[in-house]
VMD Tcl script that builds the backbone (N, CA, C; Angstrom):
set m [mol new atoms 306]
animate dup $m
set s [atomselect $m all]
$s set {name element resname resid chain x y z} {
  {N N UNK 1 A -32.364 72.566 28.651}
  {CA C UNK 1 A -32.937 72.967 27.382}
  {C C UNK 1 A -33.018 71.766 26.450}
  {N N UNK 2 A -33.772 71.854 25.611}
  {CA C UNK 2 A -34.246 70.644 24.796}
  {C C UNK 2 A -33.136 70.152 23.489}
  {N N UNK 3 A -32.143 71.365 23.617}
  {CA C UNK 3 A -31.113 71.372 22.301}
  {C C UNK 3 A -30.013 71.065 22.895}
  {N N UNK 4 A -29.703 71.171 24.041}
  {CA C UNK 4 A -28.584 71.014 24.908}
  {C C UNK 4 A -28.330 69.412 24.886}
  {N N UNK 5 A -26.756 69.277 24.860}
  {CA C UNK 5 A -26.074 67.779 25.322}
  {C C UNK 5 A -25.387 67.511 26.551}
  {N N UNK 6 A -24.642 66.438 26.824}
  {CA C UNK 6 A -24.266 66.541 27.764}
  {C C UNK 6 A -23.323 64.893 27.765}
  {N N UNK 7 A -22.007 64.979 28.621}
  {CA C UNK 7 A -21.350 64.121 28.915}
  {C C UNK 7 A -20.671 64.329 30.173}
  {N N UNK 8 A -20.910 63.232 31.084}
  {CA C UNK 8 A -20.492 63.084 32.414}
  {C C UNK 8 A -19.654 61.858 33.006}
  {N N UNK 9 A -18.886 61.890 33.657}
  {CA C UNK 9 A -17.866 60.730 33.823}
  {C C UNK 9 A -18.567 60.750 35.357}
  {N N UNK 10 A -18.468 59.394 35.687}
  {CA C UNK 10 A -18.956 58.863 36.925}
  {C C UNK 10 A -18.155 57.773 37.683}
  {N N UNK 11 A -17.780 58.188 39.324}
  {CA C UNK 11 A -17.241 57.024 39.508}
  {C C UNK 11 A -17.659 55.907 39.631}
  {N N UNK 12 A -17.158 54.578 40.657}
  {CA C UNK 12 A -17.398 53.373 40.626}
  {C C UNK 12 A -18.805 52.769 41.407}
  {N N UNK 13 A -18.565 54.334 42.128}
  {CA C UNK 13 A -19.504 54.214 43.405}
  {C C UNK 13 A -21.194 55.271 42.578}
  {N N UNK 14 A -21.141 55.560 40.763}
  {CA C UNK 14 A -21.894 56.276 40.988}
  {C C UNK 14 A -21.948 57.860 40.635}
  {N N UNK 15 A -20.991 58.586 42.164}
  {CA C UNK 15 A -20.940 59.406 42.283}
  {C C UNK 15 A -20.220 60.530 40.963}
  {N N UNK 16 A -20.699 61.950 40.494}
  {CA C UNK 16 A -20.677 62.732 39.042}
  {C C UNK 16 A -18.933 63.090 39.484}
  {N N UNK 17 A -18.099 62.946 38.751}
  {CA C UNK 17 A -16.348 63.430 38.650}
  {C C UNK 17 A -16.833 64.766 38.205}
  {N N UNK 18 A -17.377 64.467 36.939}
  {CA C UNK 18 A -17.601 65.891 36.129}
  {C C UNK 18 A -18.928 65.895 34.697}
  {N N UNK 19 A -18.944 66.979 34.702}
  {CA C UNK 19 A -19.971 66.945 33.577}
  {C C UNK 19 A -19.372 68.261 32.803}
  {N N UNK 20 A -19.832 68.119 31.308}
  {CA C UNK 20 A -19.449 69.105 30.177}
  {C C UNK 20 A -20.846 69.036 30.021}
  {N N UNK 21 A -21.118 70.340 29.451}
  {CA C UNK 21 A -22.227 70.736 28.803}
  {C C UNK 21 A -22.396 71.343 27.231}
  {N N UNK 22 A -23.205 71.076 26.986}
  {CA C UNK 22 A -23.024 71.378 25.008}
  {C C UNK 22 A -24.496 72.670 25.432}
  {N N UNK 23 A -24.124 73.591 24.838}
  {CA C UNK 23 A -25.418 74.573 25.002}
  {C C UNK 23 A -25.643 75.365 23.643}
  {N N UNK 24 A -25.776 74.654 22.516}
  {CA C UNK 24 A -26.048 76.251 21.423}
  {C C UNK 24 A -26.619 77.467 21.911}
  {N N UNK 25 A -26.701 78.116 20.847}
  {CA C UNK 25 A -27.525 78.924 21.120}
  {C C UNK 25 A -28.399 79.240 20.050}
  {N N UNK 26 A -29.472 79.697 20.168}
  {CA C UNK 26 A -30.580 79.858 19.781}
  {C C UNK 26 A -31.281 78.790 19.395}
  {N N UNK 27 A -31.923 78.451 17.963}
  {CA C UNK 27 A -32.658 77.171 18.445}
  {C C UNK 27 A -31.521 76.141 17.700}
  {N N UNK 28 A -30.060 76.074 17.312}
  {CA C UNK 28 A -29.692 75.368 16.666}
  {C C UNK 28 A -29.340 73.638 17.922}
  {N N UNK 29 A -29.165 72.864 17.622}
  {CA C UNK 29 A -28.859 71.617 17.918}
  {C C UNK 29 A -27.314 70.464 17.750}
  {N N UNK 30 A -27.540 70.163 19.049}
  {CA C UNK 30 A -26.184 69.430 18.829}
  {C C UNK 30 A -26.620 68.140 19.356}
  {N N UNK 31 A -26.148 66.734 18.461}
  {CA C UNK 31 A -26.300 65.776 18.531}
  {C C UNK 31 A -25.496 65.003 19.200}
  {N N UNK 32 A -25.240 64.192 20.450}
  {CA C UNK 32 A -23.609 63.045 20.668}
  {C C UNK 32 A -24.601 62.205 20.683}
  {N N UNK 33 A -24.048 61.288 19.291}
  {CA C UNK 33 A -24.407 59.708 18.867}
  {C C UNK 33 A -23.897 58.598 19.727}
  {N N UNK 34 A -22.349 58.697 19.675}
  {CA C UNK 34 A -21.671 57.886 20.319}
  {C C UNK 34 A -20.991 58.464 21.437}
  {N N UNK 35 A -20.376 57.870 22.435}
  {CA C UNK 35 A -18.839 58.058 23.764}
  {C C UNK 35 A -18.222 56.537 23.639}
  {N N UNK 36 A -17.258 56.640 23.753}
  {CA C UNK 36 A -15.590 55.610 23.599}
  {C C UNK 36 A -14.891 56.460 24.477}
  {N N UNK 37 A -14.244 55.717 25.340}
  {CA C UNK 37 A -13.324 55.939 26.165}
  {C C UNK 37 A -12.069 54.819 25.870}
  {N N UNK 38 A -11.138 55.101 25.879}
  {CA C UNK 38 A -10.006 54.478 25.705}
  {C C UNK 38 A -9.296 53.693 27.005}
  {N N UNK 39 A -8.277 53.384 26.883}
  {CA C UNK 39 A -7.287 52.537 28.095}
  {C C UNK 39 A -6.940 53.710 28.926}
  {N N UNK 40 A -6.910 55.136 28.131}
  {CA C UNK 40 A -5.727 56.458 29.115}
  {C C UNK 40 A -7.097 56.995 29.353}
  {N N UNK 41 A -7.767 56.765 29.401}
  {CA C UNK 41 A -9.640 57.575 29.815}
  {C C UNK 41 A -9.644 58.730 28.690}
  {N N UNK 42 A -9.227 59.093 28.052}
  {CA C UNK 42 A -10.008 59.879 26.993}
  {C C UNK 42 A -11.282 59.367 26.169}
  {N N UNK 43 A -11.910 60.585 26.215}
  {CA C UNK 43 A -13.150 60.270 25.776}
  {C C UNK 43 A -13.458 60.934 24.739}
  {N N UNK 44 A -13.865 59.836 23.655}
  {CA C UNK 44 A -14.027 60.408 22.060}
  {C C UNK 44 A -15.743 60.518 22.025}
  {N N UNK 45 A -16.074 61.985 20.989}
  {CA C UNK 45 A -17.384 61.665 21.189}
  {C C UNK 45 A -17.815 62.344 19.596}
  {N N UNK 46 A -18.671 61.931 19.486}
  {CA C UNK 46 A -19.117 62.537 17.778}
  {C C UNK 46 A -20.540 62.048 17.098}
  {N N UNK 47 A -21.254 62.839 16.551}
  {CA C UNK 47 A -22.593 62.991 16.088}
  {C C UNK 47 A -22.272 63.975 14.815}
  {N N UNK 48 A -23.547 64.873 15.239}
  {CA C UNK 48 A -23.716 66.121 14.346}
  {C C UNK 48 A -24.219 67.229 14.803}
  {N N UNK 49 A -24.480 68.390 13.760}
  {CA C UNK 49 A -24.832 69.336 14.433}
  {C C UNK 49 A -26.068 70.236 13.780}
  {N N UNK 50 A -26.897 70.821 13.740}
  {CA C UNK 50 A -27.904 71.682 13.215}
  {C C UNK 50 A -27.459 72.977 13.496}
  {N N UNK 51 A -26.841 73.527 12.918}
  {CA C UNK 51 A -26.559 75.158 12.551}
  {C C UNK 51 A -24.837 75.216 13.071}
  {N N UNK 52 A -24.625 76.695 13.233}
  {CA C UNK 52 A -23.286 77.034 13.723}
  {C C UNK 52 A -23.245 76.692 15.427}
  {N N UNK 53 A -22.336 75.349 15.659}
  {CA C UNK 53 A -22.564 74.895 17.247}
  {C C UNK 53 A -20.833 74.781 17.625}
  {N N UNK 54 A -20.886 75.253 19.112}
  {CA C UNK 54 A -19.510 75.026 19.496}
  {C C UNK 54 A -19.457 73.667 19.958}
  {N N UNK 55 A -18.135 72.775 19.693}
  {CA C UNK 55 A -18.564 71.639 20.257}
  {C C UNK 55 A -17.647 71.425 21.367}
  {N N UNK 56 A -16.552 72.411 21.652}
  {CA C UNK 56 A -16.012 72.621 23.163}
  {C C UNK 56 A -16.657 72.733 23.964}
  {N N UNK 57 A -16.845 72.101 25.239}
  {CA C UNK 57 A -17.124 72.509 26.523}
  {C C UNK 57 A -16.969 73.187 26.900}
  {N N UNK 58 A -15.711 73.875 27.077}
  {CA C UNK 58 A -14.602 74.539 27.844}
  {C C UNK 58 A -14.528 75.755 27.617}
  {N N UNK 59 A -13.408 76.658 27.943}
  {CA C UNK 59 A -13.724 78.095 27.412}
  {C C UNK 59 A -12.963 78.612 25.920}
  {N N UNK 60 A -12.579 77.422 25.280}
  {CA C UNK 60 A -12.658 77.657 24.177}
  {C C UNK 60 A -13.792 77.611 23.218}
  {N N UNK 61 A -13.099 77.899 21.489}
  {CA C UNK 61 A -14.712 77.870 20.953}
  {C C UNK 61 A -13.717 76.771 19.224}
  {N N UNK 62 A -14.476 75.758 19.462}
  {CA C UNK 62 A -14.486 75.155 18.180}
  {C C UNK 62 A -15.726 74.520 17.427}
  {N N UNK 63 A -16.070 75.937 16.403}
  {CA C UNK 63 A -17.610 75.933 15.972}
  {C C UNK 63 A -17.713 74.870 14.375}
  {N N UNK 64 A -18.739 74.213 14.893}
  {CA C UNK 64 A -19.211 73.236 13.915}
  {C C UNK 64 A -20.555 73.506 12.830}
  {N N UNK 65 A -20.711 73.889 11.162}
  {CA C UNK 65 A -21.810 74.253 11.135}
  {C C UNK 65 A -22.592 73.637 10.270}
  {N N UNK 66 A -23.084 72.488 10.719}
  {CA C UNK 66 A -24.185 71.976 10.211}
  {C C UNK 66 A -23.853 70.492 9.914}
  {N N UNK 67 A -22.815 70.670 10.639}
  {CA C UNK 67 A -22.270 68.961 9.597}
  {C C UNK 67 A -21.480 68.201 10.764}
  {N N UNK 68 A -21.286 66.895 10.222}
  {CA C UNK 68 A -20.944 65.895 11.229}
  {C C UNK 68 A -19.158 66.102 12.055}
  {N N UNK 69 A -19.520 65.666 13.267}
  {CA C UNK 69 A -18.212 65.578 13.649}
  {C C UNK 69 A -17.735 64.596 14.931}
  {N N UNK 70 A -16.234 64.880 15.179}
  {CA C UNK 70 A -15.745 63.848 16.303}
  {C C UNK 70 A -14.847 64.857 17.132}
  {N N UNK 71 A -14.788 64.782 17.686}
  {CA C UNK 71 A -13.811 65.317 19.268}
  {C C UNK 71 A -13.406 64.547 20.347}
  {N N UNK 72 A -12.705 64.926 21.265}
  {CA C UNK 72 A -12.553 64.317 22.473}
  {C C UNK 72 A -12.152 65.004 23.941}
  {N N UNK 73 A -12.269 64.730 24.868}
  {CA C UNK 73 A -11.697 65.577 26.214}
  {C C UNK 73 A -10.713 64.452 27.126}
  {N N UNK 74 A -10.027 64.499 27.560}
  {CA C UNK 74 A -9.106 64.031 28.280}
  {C C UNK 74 A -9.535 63.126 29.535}
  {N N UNK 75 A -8.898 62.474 30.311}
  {CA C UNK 75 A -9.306 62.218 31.640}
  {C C UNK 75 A -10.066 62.798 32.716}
  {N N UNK 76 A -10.001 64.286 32.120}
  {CA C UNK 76 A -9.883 64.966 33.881}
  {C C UNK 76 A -11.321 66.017 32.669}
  {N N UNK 77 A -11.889 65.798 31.109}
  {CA C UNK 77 A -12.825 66.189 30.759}
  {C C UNK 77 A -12.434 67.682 30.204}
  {N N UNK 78 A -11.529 68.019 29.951}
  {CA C UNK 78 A -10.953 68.839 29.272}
  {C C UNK 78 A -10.525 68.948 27.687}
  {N N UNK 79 A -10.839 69.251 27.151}
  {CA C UNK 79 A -11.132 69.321 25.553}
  {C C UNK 79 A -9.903 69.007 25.103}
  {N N UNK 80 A -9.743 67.855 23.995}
  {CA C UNK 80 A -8.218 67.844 23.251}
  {C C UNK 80 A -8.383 68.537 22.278}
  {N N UNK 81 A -9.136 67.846 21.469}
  {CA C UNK 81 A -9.156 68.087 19.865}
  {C C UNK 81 A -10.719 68.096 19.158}
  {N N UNK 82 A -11.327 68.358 18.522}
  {CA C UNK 82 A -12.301 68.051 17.566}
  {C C UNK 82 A -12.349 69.115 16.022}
  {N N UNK 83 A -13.454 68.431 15.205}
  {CA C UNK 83 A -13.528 69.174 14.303}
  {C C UNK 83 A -15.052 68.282 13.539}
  {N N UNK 84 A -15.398 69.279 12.532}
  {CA C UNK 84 A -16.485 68.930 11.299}
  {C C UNK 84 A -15.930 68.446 10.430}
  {N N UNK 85 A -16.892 67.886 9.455}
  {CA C UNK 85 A -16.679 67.335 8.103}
  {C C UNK 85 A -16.871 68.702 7.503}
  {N N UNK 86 A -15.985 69.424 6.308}
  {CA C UNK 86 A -16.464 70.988 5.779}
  {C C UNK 86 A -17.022 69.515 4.136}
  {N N UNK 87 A -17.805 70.489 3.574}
  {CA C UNK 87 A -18.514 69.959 2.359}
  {C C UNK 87 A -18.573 68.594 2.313}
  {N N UNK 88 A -19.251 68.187 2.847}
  {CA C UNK 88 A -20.052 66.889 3.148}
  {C C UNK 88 A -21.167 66.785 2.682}
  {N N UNK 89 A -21.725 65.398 2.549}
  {CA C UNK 89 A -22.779 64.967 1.774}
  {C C UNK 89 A -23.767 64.859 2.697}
  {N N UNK 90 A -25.181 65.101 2.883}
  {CA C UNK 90 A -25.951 65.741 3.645}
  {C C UNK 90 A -26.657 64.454 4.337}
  {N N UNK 91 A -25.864 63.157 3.504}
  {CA C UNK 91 A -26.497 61.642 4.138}
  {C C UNK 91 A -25.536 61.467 5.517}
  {N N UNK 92 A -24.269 61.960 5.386}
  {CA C UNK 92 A -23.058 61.408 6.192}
  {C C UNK 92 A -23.597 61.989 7.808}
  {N N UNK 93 A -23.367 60.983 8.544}
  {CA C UNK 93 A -23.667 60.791 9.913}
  {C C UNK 93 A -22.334 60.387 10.405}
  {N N UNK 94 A -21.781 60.805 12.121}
  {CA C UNK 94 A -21.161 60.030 12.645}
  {C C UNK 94 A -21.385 59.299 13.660}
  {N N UNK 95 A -22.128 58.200 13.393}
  {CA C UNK 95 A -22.788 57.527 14.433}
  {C C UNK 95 A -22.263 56.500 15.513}
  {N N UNK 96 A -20.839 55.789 15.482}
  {CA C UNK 96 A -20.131 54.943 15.797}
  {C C UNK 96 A -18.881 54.945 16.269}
  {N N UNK 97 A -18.328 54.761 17.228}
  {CA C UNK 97 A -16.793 55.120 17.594}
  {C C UNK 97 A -16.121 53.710 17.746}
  {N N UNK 98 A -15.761 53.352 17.406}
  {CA C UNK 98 A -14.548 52.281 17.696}
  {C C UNK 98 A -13.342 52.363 18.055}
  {N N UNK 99 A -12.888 52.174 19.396}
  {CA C UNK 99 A -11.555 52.015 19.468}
  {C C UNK 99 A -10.262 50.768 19.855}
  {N N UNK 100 A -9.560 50.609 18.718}
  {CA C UNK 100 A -8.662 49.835 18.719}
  {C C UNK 100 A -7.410 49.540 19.155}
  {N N UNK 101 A -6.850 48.611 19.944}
  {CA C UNK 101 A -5.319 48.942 20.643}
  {C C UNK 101 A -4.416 49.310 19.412}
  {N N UNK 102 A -3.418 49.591 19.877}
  {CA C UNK 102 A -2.430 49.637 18.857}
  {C C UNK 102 A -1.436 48.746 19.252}
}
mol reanalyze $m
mol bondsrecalc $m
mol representation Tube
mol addrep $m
């Protein structure tokens, strides 16, 4: 579908480990700007969203509505954490991930 996202980890050789799928529903839209993966393979990912969008993969539901956000899934592509910006300024984008050692 034309609104649908998607993030897939691939091995060395190529071959798909796994894929998550972003699917709204109806005609709303979900954006991934950026992916960062870290040293422990988690993978941070964050854009925005056009209407009420879940941005879990998984069989949970963490709904985003209308506004920018960041999340991440684990090694093995399993959802940690994410969330929206709530009352945000309608310029704010999250377009960039950087990650830094500690």
């Amino acid at each position: 579908e034309a609104n649908d996202a998607f993030i897939a980890k691939l091995d060395n050789a190529g071959n798909t480990v796994w894929i998550k799928n972003f699917k709204p529903s109806t005609t709303f839209v979900i954006n991934i700007f950026d992916i960062a993966v870290n040293d422990n393979g988690t993978v941070f990912y964050c854009g925005n969203t056009g209407g009420d969008v879940d941005i879990n993969p998984g069989a949970g539901t963490v709904s985003v509505s209308s506004s920018p956000y960041m999340a991440a899934l684990d090694k093995n592509g399993e959802f940690l954490w994410g969330g929206g910006v709530v009352g945000y300024n309608s310029n704010l984008e999250f377009k960039k991930i950087k990650i830094s050692s500690v």
